[in-house]
C-alpha positions as CSV (number, residue, x, y, z in Angstrom):
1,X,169.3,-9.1,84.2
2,X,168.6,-5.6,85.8
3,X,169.8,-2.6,84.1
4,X,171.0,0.7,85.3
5,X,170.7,4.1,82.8
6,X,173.9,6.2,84.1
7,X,174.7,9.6,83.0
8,X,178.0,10.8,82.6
9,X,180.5,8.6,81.1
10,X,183.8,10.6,82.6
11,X,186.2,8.9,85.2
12,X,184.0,9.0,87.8
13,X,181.1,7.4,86.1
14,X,183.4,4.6,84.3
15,X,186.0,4.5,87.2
16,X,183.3,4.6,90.2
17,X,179.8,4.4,89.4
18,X,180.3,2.0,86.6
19,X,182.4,-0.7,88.4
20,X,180.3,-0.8,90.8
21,X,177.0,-1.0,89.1
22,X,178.6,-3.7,87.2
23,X,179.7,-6.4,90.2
24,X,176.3,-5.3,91.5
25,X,175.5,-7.2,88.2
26,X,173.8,-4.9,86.5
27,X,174.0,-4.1,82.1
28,X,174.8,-1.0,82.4
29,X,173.8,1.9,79.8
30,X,175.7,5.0,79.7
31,X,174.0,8.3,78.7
32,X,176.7,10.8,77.7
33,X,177.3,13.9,75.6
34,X,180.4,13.3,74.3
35,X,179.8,11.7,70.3
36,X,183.5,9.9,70.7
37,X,182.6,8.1,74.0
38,X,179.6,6.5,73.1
39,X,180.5,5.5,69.5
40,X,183.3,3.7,71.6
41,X,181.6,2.3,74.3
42,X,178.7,1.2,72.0
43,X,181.0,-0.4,69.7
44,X,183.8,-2.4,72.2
45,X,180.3,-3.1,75.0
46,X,183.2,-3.3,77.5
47,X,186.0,-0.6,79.0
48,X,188.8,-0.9,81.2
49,X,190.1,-0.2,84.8
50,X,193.6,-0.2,85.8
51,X,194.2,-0.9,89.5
52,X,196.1,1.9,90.9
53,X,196.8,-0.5,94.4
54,X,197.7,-3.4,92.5
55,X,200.5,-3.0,89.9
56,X,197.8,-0.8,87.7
57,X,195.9,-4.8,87.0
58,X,193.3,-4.7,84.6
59,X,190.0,-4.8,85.1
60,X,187.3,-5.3,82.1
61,X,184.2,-4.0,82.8
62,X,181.6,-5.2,80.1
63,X,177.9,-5.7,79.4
64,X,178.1,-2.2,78.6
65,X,176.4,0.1,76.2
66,X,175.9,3.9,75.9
67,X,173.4,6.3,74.3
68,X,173.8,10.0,73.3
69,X,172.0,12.5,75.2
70,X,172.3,15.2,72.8
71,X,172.0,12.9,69.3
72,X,169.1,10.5,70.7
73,X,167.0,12.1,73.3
74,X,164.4,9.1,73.0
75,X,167.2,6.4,73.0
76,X,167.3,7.9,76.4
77,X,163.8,7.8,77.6
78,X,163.8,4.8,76.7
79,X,166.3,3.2,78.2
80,X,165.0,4.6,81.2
81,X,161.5,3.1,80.7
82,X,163.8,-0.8,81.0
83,X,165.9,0.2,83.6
84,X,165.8,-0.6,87.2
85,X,167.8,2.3,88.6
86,X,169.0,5.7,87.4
87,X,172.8,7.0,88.7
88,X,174.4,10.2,87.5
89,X,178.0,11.8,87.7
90,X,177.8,15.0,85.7
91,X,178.7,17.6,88.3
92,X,175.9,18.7,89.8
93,X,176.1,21.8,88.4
94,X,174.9,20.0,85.7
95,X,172.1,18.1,87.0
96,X,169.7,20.6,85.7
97,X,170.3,20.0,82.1
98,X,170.2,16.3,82.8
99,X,167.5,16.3,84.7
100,X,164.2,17.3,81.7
101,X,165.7,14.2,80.2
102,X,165.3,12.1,83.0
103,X,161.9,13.4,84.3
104,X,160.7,12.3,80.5
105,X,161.9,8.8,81.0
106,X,160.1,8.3,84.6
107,X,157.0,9.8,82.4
108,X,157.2,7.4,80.1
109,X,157.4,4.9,82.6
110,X,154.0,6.2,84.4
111,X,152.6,5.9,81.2
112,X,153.1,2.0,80.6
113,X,152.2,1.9,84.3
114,X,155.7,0.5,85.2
115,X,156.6,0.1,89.2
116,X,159.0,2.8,90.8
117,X,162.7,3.3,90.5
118,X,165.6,4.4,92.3
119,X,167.2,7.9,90.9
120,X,170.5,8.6,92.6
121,X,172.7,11.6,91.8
122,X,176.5,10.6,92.9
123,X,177.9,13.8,92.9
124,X,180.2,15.7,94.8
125,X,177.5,17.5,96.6
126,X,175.7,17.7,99.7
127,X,172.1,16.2,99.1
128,X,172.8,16.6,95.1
129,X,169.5,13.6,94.8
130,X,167.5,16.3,96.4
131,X,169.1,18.6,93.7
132,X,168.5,16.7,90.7
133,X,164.8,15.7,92.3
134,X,164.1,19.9,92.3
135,X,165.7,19.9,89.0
136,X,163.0,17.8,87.5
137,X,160.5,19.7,89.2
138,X,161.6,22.8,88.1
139,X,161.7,21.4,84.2
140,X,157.9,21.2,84.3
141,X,157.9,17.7,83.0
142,X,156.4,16.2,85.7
143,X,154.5,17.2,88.9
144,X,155.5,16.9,92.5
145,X,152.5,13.8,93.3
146,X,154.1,12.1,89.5
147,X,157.6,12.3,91.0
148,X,156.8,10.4,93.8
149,X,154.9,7.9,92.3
150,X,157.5,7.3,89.4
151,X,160.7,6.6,91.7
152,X,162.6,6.8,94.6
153,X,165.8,9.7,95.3
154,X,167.4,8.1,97.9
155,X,171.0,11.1,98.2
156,X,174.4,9.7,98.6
157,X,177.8,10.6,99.3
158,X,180.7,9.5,96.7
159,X,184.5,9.8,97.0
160,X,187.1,7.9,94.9
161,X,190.5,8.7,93.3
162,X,190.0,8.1,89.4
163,X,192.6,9.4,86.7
164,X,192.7,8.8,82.6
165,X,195.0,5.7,82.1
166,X,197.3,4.3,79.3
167,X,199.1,0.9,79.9
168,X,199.9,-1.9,77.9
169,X,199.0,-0.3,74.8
170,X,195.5,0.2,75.8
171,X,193.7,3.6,77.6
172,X,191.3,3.4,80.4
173,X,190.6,4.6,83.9
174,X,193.0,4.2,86.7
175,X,191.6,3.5,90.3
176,X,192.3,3.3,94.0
177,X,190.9,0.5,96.4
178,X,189.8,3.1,98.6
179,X,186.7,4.6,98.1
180,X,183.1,5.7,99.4
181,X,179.3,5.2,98.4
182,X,177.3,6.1,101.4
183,X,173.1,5.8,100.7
184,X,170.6,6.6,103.0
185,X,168.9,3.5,103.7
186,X,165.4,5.1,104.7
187,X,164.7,6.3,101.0
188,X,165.1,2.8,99.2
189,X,162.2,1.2,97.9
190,X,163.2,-1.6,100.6
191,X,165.7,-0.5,103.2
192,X,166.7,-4.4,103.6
193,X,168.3,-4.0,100.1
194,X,171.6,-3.0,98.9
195,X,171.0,-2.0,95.2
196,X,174.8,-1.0,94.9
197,X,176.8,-3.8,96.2
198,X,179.7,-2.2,98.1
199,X,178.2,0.7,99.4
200,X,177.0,1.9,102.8
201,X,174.0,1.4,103.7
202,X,173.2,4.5,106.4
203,X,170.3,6.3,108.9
204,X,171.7,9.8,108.9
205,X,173.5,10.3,105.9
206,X,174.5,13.9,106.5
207,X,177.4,13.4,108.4
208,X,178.9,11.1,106.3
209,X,178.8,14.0,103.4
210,X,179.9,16.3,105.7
211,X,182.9,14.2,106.8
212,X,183.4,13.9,103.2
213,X,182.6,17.3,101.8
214,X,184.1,19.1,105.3
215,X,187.8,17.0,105.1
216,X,188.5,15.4,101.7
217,X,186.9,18.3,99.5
218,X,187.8,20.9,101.7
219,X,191.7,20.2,102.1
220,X,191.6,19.1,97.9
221,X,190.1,22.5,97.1
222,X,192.2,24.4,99.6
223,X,195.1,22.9,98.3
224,X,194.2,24.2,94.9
225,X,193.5,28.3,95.9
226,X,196.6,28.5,98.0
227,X,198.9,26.7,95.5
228,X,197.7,29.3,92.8
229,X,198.5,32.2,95.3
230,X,201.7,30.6,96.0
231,X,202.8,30.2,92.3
232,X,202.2,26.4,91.7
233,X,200.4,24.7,89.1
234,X,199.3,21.2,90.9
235,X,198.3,20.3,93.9
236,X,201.0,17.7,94.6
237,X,203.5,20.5,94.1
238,X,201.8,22.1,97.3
239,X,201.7,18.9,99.1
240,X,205.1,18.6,98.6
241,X,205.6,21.9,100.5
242,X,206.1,21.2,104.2
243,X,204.7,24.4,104.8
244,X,201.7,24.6,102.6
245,X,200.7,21.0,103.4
246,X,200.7,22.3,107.5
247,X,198.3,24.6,106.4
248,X,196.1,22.0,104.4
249,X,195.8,19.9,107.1
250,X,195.4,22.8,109.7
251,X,192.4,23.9,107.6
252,X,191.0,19.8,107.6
253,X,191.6,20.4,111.5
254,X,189.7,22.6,112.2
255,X,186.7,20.9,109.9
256,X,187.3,17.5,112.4
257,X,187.3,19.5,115.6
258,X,183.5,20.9,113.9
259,X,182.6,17.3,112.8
260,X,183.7,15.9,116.4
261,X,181.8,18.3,118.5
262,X,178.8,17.6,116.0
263,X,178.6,14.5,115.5
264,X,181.1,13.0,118.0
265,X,183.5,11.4,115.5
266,X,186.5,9.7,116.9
267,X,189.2,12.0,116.6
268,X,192.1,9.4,115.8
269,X,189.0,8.0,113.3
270,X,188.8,11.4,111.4
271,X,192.4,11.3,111.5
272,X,192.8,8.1,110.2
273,X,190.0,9.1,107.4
274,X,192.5,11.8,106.7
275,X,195.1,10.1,105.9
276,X,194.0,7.3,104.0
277,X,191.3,9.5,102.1
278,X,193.5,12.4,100.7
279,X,197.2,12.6,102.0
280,X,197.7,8.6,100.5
281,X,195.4,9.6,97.5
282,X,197.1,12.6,96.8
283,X,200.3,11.7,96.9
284,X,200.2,8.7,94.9
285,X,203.2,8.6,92.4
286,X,202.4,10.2,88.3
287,X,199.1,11.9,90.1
288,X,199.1,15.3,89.2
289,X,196.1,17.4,89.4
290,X,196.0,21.2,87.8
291,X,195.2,23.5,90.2
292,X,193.1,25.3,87.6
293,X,191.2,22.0,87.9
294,X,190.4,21.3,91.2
295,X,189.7,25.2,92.0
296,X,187.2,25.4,89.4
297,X,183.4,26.8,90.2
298,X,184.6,28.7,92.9
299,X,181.4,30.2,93.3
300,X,180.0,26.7,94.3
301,X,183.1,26.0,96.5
302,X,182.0,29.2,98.5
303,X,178.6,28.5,99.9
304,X,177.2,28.4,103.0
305,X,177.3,25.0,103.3
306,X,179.8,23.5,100.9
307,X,183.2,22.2,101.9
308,X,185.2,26.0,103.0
309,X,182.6,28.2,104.4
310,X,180.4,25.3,105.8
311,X,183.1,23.4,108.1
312,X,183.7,27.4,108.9
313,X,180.2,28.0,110.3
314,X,180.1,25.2,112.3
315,X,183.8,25.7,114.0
316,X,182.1,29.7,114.4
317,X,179.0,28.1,116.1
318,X,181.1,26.1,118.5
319,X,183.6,28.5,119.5
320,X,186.4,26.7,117.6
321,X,189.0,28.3,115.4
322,X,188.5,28.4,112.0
323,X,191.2,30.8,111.0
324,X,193.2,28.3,108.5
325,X,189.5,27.2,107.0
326,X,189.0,31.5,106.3
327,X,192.6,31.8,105.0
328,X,191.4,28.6,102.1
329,X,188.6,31.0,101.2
330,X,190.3,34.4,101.0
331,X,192.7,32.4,98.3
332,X,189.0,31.0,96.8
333,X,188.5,34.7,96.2
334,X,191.5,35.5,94.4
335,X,191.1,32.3,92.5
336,X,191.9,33.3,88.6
337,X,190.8,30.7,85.9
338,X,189.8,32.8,82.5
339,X,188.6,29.5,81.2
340,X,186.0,28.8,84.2
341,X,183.2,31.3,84.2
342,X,182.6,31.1,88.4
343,X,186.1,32.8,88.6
344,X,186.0,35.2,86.1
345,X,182.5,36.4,87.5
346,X,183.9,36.8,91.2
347,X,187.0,38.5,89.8
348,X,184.6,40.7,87.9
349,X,182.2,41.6,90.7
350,X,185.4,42.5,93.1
351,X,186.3,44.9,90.3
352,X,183.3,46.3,90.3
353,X,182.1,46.2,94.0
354,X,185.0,45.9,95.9
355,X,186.1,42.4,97.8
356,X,183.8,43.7,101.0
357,X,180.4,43.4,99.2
358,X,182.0,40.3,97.4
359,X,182.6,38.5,100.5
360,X,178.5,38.8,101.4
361,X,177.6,38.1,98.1
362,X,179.3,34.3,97.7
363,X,179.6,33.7,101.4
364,X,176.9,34.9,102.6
365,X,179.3,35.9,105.8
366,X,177.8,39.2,106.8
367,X,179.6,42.5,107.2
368,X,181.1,43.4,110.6
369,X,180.6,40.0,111.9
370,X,184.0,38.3,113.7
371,X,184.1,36.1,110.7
372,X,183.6,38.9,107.9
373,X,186.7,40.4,109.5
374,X,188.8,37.8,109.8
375,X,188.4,36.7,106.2
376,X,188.8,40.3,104.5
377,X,192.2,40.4,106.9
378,X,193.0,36.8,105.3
379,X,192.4,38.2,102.1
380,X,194.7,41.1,102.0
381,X,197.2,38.8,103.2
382,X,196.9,36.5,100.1
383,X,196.2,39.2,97.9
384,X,200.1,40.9,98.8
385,X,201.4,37.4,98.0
386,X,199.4,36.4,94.9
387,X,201.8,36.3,91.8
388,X,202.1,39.2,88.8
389,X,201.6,36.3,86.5
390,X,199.3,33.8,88.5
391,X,199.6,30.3,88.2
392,X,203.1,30.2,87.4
393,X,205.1,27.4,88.4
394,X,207.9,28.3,91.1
């Protein structure tokens, strides 16, 4: 039986990753930091999925097992060294401190002369394989030519809802039908095969992340930065507003008149994507996400190319308007989390600097550019409405 090594044994990697791995058929081992989730997986060898779409059904997924990254570094390595294919979900602001570990196990593999793998981050990230790949450079574990001859990094792009479940007396993971594993086909070892049964298998995966990253992440993380300038603590709270869900999907808009002109996407396709993707999945009854949650590493959220300022540039570079995309990111700005050290850093360099320099310095946007303006107007306009005593729950 083949056997995949996955890192990260949170919702996504049980409720996404993990299910799919298994009716791919594989034994899956999960490599984790958390001491109470692999006691428990090693011990039960199975976990459980409740169907969101179908009366919350169960689902067991078994031929499990899980290793501690932290407490067994070598159990690691060498589970690598009998595995077929590596997967992570970690965040991939955490694929560096994953990615030593992993680099030792494709070593170890060289070593006993084993044939090449498949690495895959699944992360919320654009190219995040690529990521992970640079990590393991970076680590000094291996060399660029020992990389290539130890695996294969095909990138992907992964959406899915997935939530912490409890019913019929038992926890587990709820999870949606609807969901999205897109791998570029050109980086498998053999672009005939589908390692991952139900993914998609595609030529130019960049505009599948961007659809992604540009719609789903954009109008979730959006949500999140104006519902904490306007006083609410979830998401759904600001979906439920007529006129803070207008301005959600103004801001995905905008992305789909970018990704149309790009990439000519049906529009009524994007749409569709839309509305099956995130205002379904985000409305779904008992789903409530903390806005302190989804707005976290703001810095991240604010890049050049991630899911605000990205879908920005390209409506900027076609002439389109981007206005409701630059109001999302002047309420990124403002974003206040003391327990996420992105926001606290942002709030601190404002303080110090002054919101001008702090718009260069996470946007990259540059001063007295049409964009630059509009944003730093957007963000005195959030900044009169933010509350005394943010995040408080109108």
């Amino acid at each position: 039986m083949a056997t995949a090594v996955h890192f990260g044994a949170g919702k996504i990697g049980l409720g996404f990753i993990g299910d799919l791995l298994h009716q791919s058929g594989y034994h899956i081992v999960f490599a984790d930091v958390v001491e109470k989730t692999v006691a428990q997986l090693r011990k039960e060898k199975q976990y459980r999925l409740f169907l969101i779409d179908h009366d919350y059904q169960e689902r067991i997924i078994d031929n499990v097992d899980a290793v501690s990254s932290i407490q067994d570094p070598t159990g690691v390595v060498e589970a690598i060294t009998h595995a077929d294919i590596v997967t992570t979900s970690v965040m991939a602001s955490n694929l560096p401190k994953v990615a030593p570990l992993i680099a030792k196990g494709l070593k170890a593999r060289l070593e006993k002369h084993l044939p090449k793998m498949t690495v895959m981050a699944c992360e919320n990230a654009i190219m995040g394989t690529d990521i992970l790949k640079k990590a393991m450079l970076d680590s000094g574990e291996m060399t660029s030519e020992q990389l290539e001859q130890a695996a294969v990094y095909p990138n992907t792009a992964v959406d899915r809802v997935v939530f912490d479940g409890h019913h019929q007396g038992q926890d587990g993971i709820e999870v949606g039908d609807a969901y999205e594993l897109a791998i570029e086909r050109e980086k498998l070892l053999d672009p005939n095969s589908e390692p991952i049964k139900g993914a998609e298998y595609v030529d130019n995966l960049e505009m599948y992340l961007q659809r992604k990253i540009y719609i789903i992440n954009c109008g979730h993380a959006i949500s999140a930065y104006l519902g904490q300038v306007h006083g609410y603590h979830t998401v759904q709270e600001v979906l439920h507003n007529e006129r803070l869900l207008y301005q959600v999907k103004a801001a995905m808009a905008e992305s789909v008149a970018a990704l149309e002109a790009k990439y000519h996407f049906s529009k009524q396709s994007l749409q569709d994507y839309i509305e099956t993707m995130f205002v379904k999945r985000m409305t779904t009854p008992g789903l409530s996400d903390p806005v302190t949650r989804v707005g976290r590493e703001p810095i991240r959220k604010l890049s050049p190319n991630d899911r605000i300022i990205g879908p920005a540039n390209e409506c900027e570079s076609f002439g389109l308007d981007n206005q409701y995309l630059l109001r999302g990111a002047a309420c990124a700005l403002l974003f206040h989390n003391p327990d996420d050290e992105q926001a606290v850093e942002i709030q601190q360099f404002i303080k110090t600097h002054g919101i001008e320099k702090a718009i260069t310095q996470y946007t990259k946007i540059q001063p007295n550019s049409a964009m630059f303006e509009k944003l730093l107007k957007a963000y005195w306009e959030a900044k009169a409405k933010l509350p005394a005593n943010v995040g408080n729950a109108k």
